[in-house]
Structure formats: structure tokens, C-alpha cells
N, C-alpha and C positions, 0 to 999 in steps of 0.2 A: 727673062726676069728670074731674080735665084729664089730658090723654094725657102719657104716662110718655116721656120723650125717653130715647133709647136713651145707649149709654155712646158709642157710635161717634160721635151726632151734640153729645152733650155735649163728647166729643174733640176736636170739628173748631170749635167755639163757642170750646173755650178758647184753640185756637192761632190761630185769628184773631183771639182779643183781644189775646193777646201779638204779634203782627204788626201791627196796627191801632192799637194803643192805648199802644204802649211804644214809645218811643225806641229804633230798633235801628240798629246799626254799619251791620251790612250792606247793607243798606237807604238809608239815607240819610247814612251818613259820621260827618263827625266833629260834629257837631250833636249824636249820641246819646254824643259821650264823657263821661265824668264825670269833674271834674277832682280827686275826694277818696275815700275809702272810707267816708265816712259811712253813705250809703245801703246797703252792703251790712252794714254792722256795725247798722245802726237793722234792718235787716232780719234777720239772724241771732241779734240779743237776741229779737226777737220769738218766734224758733221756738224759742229756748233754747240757744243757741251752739252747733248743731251741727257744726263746723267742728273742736272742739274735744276731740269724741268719738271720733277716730279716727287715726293714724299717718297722713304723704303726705308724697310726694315729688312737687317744685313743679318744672317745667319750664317755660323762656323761652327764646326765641331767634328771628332771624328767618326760619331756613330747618332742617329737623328736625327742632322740638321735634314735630310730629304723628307722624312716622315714628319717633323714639324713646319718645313716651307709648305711644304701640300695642304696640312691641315690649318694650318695661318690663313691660307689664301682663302679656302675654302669658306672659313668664318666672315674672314673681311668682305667675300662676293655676299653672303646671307646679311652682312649689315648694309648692302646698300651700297660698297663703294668699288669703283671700277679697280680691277685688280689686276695686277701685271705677275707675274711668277716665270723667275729664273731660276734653272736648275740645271744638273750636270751629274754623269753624263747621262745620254741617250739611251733607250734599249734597243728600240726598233725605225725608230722615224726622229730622223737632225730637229725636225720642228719642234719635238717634247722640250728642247729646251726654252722655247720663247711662247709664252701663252698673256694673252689678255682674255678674262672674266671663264676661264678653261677652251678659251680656241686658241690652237696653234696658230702662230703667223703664217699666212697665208706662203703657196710654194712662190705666186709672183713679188712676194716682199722678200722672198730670200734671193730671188733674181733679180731686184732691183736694186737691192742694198750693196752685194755684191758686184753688179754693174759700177755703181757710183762710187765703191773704194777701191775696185780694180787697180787705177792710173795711181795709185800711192801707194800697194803694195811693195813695189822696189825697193824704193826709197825710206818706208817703212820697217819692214822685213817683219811685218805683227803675226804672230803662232795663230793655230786654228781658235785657240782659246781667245786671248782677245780680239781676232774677228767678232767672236759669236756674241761677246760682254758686248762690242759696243753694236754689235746689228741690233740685240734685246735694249738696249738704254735707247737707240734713236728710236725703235716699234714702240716703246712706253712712251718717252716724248712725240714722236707722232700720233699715237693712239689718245694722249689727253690724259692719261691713267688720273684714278685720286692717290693711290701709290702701287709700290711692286715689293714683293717679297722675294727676296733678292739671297740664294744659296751660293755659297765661296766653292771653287772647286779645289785648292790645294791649299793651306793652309789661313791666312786671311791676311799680315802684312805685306805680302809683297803679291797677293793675290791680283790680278784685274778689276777684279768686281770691289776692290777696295778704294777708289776714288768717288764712291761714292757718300756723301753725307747724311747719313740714315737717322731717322728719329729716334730709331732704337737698335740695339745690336743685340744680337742673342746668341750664347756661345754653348751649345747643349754639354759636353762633356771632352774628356780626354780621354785618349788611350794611344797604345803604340803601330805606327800605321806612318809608311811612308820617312823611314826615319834616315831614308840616303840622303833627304831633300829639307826635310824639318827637326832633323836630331835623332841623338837615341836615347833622349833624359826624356820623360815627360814633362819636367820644368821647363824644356827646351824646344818641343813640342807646345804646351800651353803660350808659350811667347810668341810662337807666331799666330796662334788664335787668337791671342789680345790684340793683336795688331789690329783688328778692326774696333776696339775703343775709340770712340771720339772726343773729343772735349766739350767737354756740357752733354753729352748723350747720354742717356739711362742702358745701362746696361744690363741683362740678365742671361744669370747663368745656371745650367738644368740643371747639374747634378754638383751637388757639393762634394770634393774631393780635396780631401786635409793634404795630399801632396801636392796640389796644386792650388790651392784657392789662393796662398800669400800672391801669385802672379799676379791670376787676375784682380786681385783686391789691391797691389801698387802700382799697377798702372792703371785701374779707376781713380785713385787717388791725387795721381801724377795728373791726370788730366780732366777731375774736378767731372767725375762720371759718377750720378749713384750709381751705385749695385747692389741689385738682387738675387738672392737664390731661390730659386723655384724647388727645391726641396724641403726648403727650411720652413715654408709659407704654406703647405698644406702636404693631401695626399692625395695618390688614384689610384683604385685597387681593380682588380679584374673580378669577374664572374664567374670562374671556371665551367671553361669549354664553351662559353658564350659570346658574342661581341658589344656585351653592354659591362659599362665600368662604370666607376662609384666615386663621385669625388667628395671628399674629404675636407674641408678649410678647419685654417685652427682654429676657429669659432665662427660658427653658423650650421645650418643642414644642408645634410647630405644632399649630393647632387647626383642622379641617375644620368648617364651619358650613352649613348647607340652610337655605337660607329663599325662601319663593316670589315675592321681591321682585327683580328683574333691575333695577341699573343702578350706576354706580362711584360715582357719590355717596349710595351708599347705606352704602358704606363706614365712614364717618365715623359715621355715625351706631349702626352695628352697634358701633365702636368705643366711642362712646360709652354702649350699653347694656352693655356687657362689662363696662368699667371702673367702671360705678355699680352692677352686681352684685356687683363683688371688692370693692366699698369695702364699699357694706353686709354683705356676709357678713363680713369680718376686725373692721369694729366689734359685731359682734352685734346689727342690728339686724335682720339678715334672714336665714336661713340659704338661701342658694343654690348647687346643684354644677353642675357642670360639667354634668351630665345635665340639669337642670333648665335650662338656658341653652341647650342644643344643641335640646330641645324646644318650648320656649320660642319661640326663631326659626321651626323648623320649622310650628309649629303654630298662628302670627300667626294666619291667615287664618282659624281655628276660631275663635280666644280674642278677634282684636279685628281686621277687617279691616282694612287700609289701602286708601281709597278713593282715588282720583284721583292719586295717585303710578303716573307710567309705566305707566298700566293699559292692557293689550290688552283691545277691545272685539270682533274680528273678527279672522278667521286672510285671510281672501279677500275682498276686499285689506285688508291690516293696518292697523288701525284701533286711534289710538293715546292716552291721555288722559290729559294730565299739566296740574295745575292749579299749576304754575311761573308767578308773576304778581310777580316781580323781578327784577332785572337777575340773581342769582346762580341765584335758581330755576330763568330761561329759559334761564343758561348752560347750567344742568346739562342741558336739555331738549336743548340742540343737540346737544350733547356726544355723548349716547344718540344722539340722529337721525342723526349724521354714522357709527357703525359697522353703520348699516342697509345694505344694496344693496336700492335701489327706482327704478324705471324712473322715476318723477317723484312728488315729494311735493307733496301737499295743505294747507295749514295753515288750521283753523282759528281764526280767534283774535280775542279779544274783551277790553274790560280794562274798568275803573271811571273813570271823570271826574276822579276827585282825585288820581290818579296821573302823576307825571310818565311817560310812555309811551316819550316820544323815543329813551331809553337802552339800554330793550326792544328797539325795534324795528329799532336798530339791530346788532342781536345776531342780526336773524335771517337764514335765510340769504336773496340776491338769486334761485338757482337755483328755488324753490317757486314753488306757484302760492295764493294767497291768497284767502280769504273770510272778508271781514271783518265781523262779528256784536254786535249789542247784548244783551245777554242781560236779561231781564224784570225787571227791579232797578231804582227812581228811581235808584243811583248809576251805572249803566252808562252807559260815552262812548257818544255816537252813530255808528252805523257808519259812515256819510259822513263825519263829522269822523278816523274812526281812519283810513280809506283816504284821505283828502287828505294827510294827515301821514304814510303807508307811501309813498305814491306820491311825495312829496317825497325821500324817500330810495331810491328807486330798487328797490322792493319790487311786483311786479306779482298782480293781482287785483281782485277787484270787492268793491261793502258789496251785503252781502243781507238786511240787515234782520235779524230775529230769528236766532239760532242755530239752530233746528231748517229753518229756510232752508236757511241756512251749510251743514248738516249734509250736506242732501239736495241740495243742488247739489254739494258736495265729493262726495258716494258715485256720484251721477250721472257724472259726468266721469271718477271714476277706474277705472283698468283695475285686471286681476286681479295684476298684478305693483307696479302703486303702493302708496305710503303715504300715511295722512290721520292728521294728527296735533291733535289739537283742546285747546287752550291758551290761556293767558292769563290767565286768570281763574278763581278758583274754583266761579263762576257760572255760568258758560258751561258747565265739564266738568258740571257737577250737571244741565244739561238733557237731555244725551246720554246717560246713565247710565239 
């Protein structure tokens, strides 16, 4: 009789097939993009158009949208409604990407589903990515969800997760990120974020930006979409060095907000969850109060953690992980770093090959002292080749080879009153965690 393979080792079988044997972004770039939504619509007739079975709200942008899906869900599980939450990528565990009411899909539904689309692989030929869109749309339609909060992982027209018909879209912002694949206009960039505009769907967009708003405001137009901005519609300010924030509407009182997220560009995006609560509530798609929104923030870290934004790892010496890997990302990262007092900062930082870097690096500060890391990824630059190009710009420190190097040479050197900040990439912070 042949021995019975546990479910644990069936687990770790299926995700190295999905890492070994699919086309994956992260991994290898842009080789694994796919330039149509064929494959994930060949894939979802198969299960039975899962996608189709449940309410969601579609988020794209290039800096936010993970910090706004989290806190979205977060609010909609405090109103009451069963919640599904898709996101991308991973840090530590394939499961973070599929959550109903903050539980992962279970390891035997990733062995099952898996199982069952096996035998159409071939003839499919679907990337790691639309595997994973349609395992999360059949786990939401099997799971009954009331809807899912639903984050794009690479631009949003020609995305996966864009077969979906969402009650609302929410596009937080632009910036330059990804431009082998999405342009190197921002106009050209913003187009394929509006790609997730539907017809008759409300739309809202987090930050108004005069180079790019004509986009999105002619193809709301083109397809009979209101649009909002969530900037023009109030404010949210911070508390300095505190994690309670302040919101602001263009008429009414001020709102006191607790959430365990500390940093001023988190602003914007609280902003942005606010404004897609008051829309859904006044259309009646969602009933959400102002309790359910104050809890909601507060209670992120129960209902749907946010990982590698601004995370403290260590109180002695502060030890700090933000996975900011663009020019606006790494702004914000300075931003935070410059109202620290630290006797000398640490930087860890490590980035992808396909990334223009120069822009980054220029961004950061000359005062730190640098270790520069390749993190275990085919896409990751080589540490030698990123300190040739810091040290070009007048940026001092050494390449140490892998990140957990980086890591332990950065904690080695630094004193109890220093900072170590580890950055760059979202690979890099996923080793340290």
C-alpha cells in the first residue's frame, strides 16, 4: 500500500509547482506578462465564472493601492459584511494573497484548486499570476463573500483581475514605475490604470494630479462613469510622531482617526478610504458609519495586516522596513527618515534589474552609511553593480551579497541610539521579516 503524503508536504509540492513551472512577475519580470486577458477568462469559464458571483471593489495605482485594499477590507469586515481581499505580491506566506474576513485560504484549498486546474494547464499555458486571480475569485465564490477588495498587480487594462465588474474602482495615484511594460509618459502610464473604468461604475480617484486627471476624467466620460477625487473632497492630517490622524471634510467636524500605521503619506490614502466609504454608503451599496470606519482603521492589524509599510522591527536600535521601491515610494521613505533623531543611519537597500535605479538613488540621503544587498530573486541587480552606481553618486557603503548579509552587518555596526532602515525592494524587506 503506497504511503499517504501528508497535506503539509502535498502544500509545499503545489507551491513549488506554481514557482517552478508558471511564469511569475516577480521572479523573472516582464517575460511572465501577458499581454491580453484571455487566459484568465479561458481559466474562469472553466471553474464556472467565479468572478461573477460576488460584489468588489477594483483598486489600481502605483503607490497605495496595498495600503488602501487593507484598510477598505478592514472597514467593510467592522460593517458587518463578509469580506474577501486580493492582493499581490507575497512577503512571506503565497496565502497572504487570498484572505476571507483576514483568514488565509486554507493550505488544503490551495491543494485543491490546484488539483482541479492541473489537467488544463497545457493547453492553457496561464502565468503564476492568473493562476492565483482565478484560485482568489473561485475561494470568494465558494466562500459566499458579500464582496472582495480586489488590488491589480501590474497596471489594470490588461491586468487579470480586470474581468472583474466592480461596483466601484479606485485608482489612488500615478507615478513612474514599471515603464518597460506601462510607458514612460505618465499619460501613458495613467491609461493603463483607467483601464479598470467601467461603464456605469463610479469611480474614485486619490490624488488629483493636473498631468494626469484629463485621462482619467475622458475615459469616465467615454464610459458614462462618475468621478471623484478624494482630494478635492476633504482632508487628513497626521499628529506628529503619533498614529492618530485628523480628518478634515469640506463642511462638517473634525474627525479623530487611530490607526497603527505612523507616517504622513499615509494620509492620502486614509483619505482615500473615507471618501470610497461615504460614496458607497450614500449609493446604497454598502451601509458604513462612522463607528464602523473609526474601527475599521483602528483594528487594520486584526482584520488585514499591512506588511512592509514603515514597519518597526526593533525598538534597540530602531530597526525600520519599508518596501518603497520608486522614486515616490522612496520619497515618502525619506520623508519618515528625516523626523527620526539618530546618531547615524543604516540603509539597507536592494532593488530588481529592470528597474531604472539612478532616480532612486538619487533620492537618498549622502549622510547614511549603505549596504548594498541582492535579494534571492533571478530579477534582483547585482549588489556590485548597485554600489558601483551609489558610489557614482557620491553615496558611501559596501555590496554584501545576500540581504541577510546586509542585514547582519548593518545590526553589527550599529549602536543602541542608531537607525537601520531596510528598503528598496519588496524582496529584500520580505527576507528580514
Amino acid at each position: 500500500m503506497p504511503q499517504q503524503i501528508s497535506l503539509a508536504a502535498r502544500y509545499d509540492q503545489t507551491i513549488d509547482f506554481l514557482y517552478s513551472r508558471l511564469p511569475m512577475f516577480e521572479r523573472v519580470g516582464p517575460i511572465a506578462f501577458k499581454k491580453d486577458l484571455t487566459n484568465i477568462l479561458a481559466l474562469c469559464e472553466i471553474l464556472g465564472q467565479p468572478q461573477k458571483k460576488f460584489k468588489s471593489i477594483h483598486i489600481a495605482g502605483t503607490n497605495g493601492k496595498g495600503s488602501v485594499s487593507h484598510m477598505l477590507s478592514s472597514v467593510l469586515i467592522e460593517a458587518g459584511y463578509k469580506t474577501g481581499l486580493y492582493i499581490s505580491p507575497h512577503y512571506k506566506d503565497y496565502r497572504e494573497r487570498i484572505r476571507v474576513n483576514g483568514h488565509y485560504i486554507s493550505k488544503k484549498q490551495v491543494v485543491s484548486f490546484v488539483d482541479q486546474i492541473a489537467p488544463h494547464i497545457d493547453a492553457i499555458r496561464p502565468s503564476f499570476f492568473e493562476i492565483t486571480v482565478a484560485m482568489a475569485f473561485d475561494h470568494f465564490a465558494n466562500q459566499k463573500i458579500d464582496i472582495a477588495v480586489v488590488e491589480t498587480g501590474l497596471g489594470g487594462r490588461l491586468d487579470s483581475t480586470n474581468i472583474l465588474s466592480p461596483i466601484l474602482s479606485i485608482i489612488t495615484n500615478i507615478s513612474y514605475d514599471h515603464q518597460n511594460m506601462l510607458g514612460n509618459a505618465l499619460t501613458d502610464i495613467a491609461f493603463e490604470k483607467a483601464g479598470i473604468i467601467k461603464a456605469g461604475v463610479p469611480v474614485l480617484i486619490g490624488e488629483y494630479q493636473q498631468k494626469v486627471f484629463s485621462v482619467f476624467k475622458n475615459a469616465a466620460v467615454k464610459r458614462n462613469s462618475d468621478l471623484k477625487v478624494a482630494s478635492r473632497l476633504g482632508k487628513v492630517m497626521t499628529q506628529a510622531t503619533t498614529n492618530r490622524y485628523v480628518y478634515k471634510p469640506l463642511d462638517g467636524k473634525y474627525l479623530k482617526l487611530d490607526m497603527p500605521y505612523h507616517g504622513a503619506y499615509q494620509t492620502k490614502n486614509i483619505l482615500t478610504v473615507i471618501q470610497a466609504t461615504q460614496l458607497l454608503h450614500r449609493q446604497g451599496m454598502c451601509i458604513i458609519s462612522q463607528s464602523d470606519l473609526k474601527r475599521g482603521l483602528k483594528n487594520v492589524d486584526t482584520h488585514a495586516p499591512l506588511v512592509g509599510r514603515w514597519q518597526s522591527l526593533c525598538d534597540v536600535p530602531k530597526i525600520i522596513a519599508d518596501a518603497g521601491h520608486n522614486v515616490d515610494g522612496i520619497r515618502a521613505a525619506i520623508n519618515e527618515l528625516r523626523k527620526i533623531r539618530a546618531r547615524q543611519i543604516h540603509i539597507i537597500f536592494g532593488t530588481v534589474k529592470d528597474k531604472d535605479v539612478l532616480p532612486v538613488l538619487q533620492l537618498l540621503p549622502k549622510s547614511a552609511q549603505y549596504y548594498f544587498v541582492k535579494a534571492d530573486i533571478p530579477r534582483a541587480m547585482d549588489d556590485q553593480e548597485l554600489y558601483e552606481k551609489a558610489l557614482g553618486l557620491g553615496l558611501k557603503g559596501q555590496a554584501c551579497g545576500t540581504v541577510k548579509k546586509g542585514f547582519q552587518k548593518a545590526k553589527s555596526l550599529a549602536g543602541i541610539n542608531d537607525l537601520i532602515l531596510v528598503t528598496g525592494s519588496i524582496f529584500v524587506v520580505a527576507e528580514v521579516l
